[in-house]
Backbone atoms as SQL, in Angstrom:
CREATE TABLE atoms (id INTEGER PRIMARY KEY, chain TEXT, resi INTEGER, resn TEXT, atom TEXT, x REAL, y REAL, z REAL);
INSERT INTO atoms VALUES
  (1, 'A', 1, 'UNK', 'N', -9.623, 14.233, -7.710),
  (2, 'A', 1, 'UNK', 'CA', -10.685, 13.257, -7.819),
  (3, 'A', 1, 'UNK', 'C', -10.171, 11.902, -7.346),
  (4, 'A', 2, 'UNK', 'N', -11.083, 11.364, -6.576),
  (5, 'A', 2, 'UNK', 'CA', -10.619, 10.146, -5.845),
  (6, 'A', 2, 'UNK', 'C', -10.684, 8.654, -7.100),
  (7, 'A', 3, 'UNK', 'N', -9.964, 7.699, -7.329),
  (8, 'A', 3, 'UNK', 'CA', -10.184, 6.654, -8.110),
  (9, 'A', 3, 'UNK', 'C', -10.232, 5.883, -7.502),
  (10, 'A', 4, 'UNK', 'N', -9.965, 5.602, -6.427),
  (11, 'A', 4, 'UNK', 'CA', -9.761, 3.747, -5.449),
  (12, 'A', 4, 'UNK', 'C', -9.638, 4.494, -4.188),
  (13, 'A', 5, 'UNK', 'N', -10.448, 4.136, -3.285),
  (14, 'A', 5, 'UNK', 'CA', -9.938, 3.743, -2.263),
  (15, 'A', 5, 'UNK', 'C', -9.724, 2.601, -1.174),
  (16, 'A', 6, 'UNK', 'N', -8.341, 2.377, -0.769),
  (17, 'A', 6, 'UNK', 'CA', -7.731, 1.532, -0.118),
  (18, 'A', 6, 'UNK', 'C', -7.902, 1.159, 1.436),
  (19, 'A', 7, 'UNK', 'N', -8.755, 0.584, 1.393),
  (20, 'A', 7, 'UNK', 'CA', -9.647, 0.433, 3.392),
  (21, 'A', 7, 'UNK', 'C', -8.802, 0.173, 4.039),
  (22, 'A', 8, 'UNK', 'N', -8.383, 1.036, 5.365),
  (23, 'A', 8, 'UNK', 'CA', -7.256, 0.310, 6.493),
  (24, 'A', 8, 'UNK', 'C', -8.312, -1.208, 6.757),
  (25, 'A', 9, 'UNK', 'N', -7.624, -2.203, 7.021),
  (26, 'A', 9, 'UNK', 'CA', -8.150, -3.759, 7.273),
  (27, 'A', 9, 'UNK', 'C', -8.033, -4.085, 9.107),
  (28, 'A', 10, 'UNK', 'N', -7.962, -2.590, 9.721),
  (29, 'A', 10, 'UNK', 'CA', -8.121, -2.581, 10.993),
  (30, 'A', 10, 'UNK', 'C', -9.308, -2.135, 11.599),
  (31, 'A', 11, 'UNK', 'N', -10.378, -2.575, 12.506),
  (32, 'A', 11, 'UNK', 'CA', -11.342, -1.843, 12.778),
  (33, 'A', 11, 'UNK', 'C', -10.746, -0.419, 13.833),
  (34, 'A', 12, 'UNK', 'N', -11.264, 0.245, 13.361),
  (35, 'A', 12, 'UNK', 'CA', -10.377, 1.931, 14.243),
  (36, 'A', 12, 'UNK', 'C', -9.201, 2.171, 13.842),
  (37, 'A', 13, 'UNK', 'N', -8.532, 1.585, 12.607),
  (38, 'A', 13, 'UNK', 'CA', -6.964, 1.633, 12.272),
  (39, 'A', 13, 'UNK', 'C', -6.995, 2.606, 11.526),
  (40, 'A', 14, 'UNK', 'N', -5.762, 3.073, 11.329),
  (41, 'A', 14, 'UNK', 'CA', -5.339, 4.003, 10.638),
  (42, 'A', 14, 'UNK', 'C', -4.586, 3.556, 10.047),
  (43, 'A', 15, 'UNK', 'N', -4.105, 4.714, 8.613),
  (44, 'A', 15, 'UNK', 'CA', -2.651, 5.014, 7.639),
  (45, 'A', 15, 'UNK', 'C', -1.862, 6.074, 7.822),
  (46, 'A', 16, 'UNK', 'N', -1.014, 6.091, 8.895),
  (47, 'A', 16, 'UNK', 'CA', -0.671, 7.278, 9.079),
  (48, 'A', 16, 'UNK', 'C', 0.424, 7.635, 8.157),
  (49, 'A', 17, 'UNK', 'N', 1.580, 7.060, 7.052),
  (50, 'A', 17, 'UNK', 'CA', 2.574, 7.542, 6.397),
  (51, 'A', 17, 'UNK', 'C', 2.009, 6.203, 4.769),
  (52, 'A', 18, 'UNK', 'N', 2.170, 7.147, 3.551),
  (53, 'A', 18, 'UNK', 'CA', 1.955, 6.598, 2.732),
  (54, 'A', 18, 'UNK', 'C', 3.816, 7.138, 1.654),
  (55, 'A', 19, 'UNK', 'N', 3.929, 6.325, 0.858),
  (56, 'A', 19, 'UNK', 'CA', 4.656, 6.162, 0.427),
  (57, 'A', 19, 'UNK', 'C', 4.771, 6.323, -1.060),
  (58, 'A', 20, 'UNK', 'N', 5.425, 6.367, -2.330),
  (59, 'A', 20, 'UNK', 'CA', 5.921, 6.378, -3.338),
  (60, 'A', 20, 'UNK', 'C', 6.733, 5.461, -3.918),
  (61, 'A', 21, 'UNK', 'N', 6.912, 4.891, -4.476),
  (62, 'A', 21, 'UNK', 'CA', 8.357, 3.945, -5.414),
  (63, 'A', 21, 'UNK', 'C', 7.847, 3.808, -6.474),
  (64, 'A', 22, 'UNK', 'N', 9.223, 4.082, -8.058),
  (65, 'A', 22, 'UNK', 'CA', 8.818, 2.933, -8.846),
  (66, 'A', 22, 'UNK', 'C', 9.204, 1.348, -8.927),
  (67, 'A', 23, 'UNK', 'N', 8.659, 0.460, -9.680),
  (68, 'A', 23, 'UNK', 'CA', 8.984, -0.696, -9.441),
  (69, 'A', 23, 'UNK', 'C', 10.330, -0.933, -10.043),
  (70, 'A', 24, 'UNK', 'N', 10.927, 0.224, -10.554),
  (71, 'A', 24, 'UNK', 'CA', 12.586, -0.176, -11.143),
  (72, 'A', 24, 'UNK', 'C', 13.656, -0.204, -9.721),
  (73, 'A', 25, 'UNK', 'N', 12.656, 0.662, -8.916),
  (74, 'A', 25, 'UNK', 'CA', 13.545, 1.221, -7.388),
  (75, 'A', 25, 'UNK', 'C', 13.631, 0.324, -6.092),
  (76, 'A', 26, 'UNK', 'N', 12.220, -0.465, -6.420),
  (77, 'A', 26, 'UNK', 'CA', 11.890, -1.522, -5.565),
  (78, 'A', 26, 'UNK', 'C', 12.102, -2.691, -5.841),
  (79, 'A', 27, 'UNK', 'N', 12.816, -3.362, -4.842),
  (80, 'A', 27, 'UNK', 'CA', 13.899, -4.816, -5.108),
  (81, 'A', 27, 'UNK', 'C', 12.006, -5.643, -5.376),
  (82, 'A', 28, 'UNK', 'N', 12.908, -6.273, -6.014),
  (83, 'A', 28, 'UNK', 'CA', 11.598, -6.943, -6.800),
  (84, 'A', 28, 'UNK', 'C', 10.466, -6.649, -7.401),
  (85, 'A', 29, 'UNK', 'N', 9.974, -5.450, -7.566),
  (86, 'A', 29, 'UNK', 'CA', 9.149, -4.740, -8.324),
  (87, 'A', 29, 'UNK', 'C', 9.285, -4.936, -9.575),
  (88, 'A', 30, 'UNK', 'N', 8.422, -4.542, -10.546),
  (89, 'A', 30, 'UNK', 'CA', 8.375, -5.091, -12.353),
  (90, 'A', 30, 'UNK', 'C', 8.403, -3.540, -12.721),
  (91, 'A', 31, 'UNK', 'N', 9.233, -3.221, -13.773),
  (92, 'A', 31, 'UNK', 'CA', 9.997, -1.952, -13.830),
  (93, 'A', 31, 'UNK', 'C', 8.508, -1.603, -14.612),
  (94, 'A', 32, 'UNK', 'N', 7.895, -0.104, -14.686),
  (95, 'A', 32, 'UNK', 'CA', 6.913, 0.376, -15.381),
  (96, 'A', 32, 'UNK', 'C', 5.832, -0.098, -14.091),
  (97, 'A', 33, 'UNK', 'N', 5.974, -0.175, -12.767),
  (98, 'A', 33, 'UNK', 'CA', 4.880, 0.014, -12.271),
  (99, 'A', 33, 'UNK', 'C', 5.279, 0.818, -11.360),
  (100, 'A', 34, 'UNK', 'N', 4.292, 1.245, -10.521),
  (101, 'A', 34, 'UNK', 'CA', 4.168, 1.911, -9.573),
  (102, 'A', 34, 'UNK', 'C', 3.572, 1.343, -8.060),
  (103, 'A', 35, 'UNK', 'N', 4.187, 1.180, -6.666),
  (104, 'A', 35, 'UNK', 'CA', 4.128, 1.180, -5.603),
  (105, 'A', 35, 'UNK', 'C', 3.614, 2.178, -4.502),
  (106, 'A', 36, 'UNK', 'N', 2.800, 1.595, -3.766),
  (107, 'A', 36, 'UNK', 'CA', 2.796, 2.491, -2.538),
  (108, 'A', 36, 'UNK', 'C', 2.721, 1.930, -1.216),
  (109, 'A', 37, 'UNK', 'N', 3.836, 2.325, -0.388),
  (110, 'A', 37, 'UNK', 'CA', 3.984, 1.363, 1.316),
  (111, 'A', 37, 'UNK', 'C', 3.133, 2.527, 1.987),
  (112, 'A', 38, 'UNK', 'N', 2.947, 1.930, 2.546),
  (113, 'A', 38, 'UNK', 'CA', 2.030, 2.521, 3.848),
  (114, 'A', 38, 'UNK', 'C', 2.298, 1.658, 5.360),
  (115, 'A', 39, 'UNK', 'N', 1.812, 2.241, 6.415),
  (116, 'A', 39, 'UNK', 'CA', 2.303, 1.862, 7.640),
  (117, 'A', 39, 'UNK', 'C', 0.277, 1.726, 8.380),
  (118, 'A', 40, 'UNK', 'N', 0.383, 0.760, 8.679),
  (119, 'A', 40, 'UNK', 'CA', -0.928, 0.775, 8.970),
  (120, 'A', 40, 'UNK', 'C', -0.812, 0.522, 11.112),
  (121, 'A', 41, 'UNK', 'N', -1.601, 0.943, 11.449),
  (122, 'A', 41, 'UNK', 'CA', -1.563, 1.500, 13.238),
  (123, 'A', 41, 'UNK', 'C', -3.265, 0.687, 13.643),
  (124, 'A', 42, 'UNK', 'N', -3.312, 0.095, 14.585),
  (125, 'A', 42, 'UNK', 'CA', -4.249, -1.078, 15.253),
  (126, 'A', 42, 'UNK', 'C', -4.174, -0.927, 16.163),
  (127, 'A', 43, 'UNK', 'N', -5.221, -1.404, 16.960),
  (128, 'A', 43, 'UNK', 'CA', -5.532, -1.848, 18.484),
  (129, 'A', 43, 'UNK', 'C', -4.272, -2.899, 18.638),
  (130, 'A', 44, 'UNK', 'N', -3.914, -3.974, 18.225),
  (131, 'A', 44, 'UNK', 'CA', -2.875, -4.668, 18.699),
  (132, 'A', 44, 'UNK', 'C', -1.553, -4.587, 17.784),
  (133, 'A', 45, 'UNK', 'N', -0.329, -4.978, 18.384),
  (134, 'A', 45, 'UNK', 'CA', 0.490, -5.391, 17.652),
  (135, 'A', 45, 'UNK', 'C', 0.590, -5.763, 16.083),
  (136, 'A', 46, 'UNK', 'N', -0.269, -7.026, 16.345),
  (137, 'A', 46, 'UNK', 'CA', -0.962, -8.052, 15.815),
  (138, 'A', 46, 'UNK', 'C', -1.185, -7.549, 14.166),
  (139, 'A', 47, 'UNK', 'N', -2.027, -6.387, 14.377),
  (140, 'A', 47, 'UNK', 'CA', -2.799, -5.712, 13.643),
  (141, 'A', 47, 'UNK', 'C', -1.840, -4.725, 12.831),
  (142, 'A', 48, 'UNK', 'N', -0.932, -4.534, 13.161),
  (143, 'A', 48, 'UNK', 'CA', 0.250, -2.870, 12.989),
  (144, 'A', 48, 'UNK', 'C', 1.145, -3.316, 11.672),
  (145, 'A', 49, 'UNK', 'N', 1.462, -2.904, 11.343),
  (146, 'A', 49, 'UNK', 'CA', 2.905, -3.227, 10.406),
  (147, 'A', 49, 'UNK', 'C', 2.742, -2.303, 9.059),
  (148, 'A', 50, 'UNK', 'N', 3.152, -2.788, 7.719),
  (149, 'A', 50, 'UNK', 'CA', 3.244, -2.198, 6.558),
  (150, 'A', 50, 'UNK', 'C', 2.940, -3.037, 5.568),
  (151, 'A', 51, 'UNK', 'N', 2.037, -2.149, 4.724),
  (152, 'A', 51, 'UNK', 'CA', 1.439, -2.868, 3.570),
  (153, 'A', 51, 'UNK', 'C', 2.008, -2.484, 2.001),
  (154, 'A', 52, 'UNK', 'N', 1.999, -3.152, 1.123),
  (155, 'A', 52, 'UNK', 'CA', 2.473, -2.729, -0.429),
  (156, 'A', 52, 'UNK', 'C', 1.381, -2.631, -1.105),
  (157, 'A', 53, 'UNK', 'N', 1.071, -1.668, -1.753),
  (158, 'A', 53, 'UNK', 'CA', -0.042, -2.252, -2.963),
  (159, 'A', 53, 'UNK', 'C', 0.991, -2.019, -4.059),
  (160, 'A', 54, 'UNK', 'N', 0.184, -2.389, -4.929),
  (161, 'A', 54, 'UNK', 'CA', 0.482, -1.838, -6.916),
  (162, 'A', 54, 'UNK', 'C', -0.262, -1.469, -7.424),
  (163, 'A', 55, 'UNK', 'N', -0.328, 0.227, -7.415),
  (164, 'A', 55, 'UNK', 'CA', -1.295, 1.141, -7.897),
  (165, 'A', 55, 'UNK', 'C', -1.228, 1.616, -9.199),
  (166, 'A', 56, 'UNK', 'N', -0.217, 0.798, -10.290),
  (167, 'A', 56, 'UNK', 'CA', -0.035, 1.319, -11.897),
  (168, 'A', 56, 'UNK', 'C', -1.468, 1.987, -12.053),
  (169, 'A', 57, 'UNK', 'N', -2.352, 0.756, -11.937),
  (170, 'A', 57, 'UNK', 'CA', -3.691, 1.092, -12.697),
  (171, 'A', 57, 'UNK', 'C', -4.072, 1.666, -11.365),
  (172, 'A', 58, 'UNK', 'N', -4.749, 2.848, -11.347),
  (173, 'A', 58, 'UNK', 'CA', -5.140, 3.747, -9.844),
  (174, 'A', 58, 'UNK', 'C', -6.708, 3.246, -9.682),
  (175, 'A', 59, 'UNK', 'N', -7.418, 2.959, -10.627),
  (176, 'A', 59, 'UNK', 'CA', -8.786, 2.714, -10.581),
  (177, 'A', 59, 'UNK', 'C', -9.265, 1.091, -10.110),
  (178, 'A', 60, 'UNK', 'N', -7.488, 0.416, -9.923),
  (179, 'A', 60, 'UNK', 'CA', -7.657, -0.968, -9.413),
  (180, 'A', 60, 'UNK', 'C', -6.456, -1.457, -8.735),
  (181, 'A', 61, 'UNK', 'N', -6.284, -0.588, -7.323),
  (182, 'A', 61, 'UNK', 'CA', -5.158, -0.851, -6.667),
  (183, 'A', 61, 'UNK', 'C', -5.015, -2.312, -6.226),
  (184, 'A', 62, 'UNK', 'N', -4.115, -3.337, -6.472),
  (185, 'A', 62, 'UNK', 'CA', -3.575, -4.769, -5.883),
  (186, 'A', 62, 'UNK', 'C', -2.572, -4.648, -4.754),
  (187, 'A', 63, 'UNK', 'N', -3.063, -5.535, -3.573),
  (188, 'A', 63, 'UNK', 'CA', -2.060, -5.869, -2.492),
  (189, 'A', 63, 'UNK', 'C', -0.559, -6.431, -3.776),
  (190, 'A', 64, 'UNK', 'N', 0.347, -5.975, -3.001),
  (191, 'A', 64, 'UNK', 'CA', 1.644, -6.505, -3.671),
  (192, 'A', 64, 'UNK', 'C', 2.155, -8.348, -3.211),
  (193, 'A', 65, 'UNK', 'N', 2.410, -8.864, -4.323),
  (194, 'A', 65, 'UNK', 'CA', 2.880, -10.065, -4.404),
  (195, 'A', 65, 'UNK', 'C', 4.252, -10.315, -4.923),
  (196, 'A', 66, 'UNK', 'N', 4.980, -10.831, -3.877),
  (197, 'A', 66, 'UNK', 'CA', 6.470, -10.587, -4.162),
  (198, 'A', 66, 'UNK', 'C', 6.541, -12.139, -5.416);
């Protein structure tokens, strides 16, 4: 069952590799949460790179703030 979903912020973009961590594993993460990187793919450069959320709560995924 789906709880959140997380919109690529590219028009035609994709997520092609999603990721796992806890926040004890991830340099700067707050231990007792949970992470997910993803690699997001665009029409430009520009557009391409990798995103963090913080999915502890799954029903209210947050972009990550270092």
């Amino acid at each position: 069952m789906e709880t959140a979903h997380i919109p690529v912020p590219v028009a035609g973009g994709q997520a092609q590799m999603a990721r796992m961590c806890l926040g004890s594993d991830l340099p700067g993460g707050k231990d007792g949460h949970v992470y997910l990187l993803r690699n997001i793919q665009g029409s430009t450069a520009q557009r391409s790179g990798y995103e963090i959320w913080d999915v502890t709560d799954t029903a209210n995924p947050l972009p990550w703030r270092r």
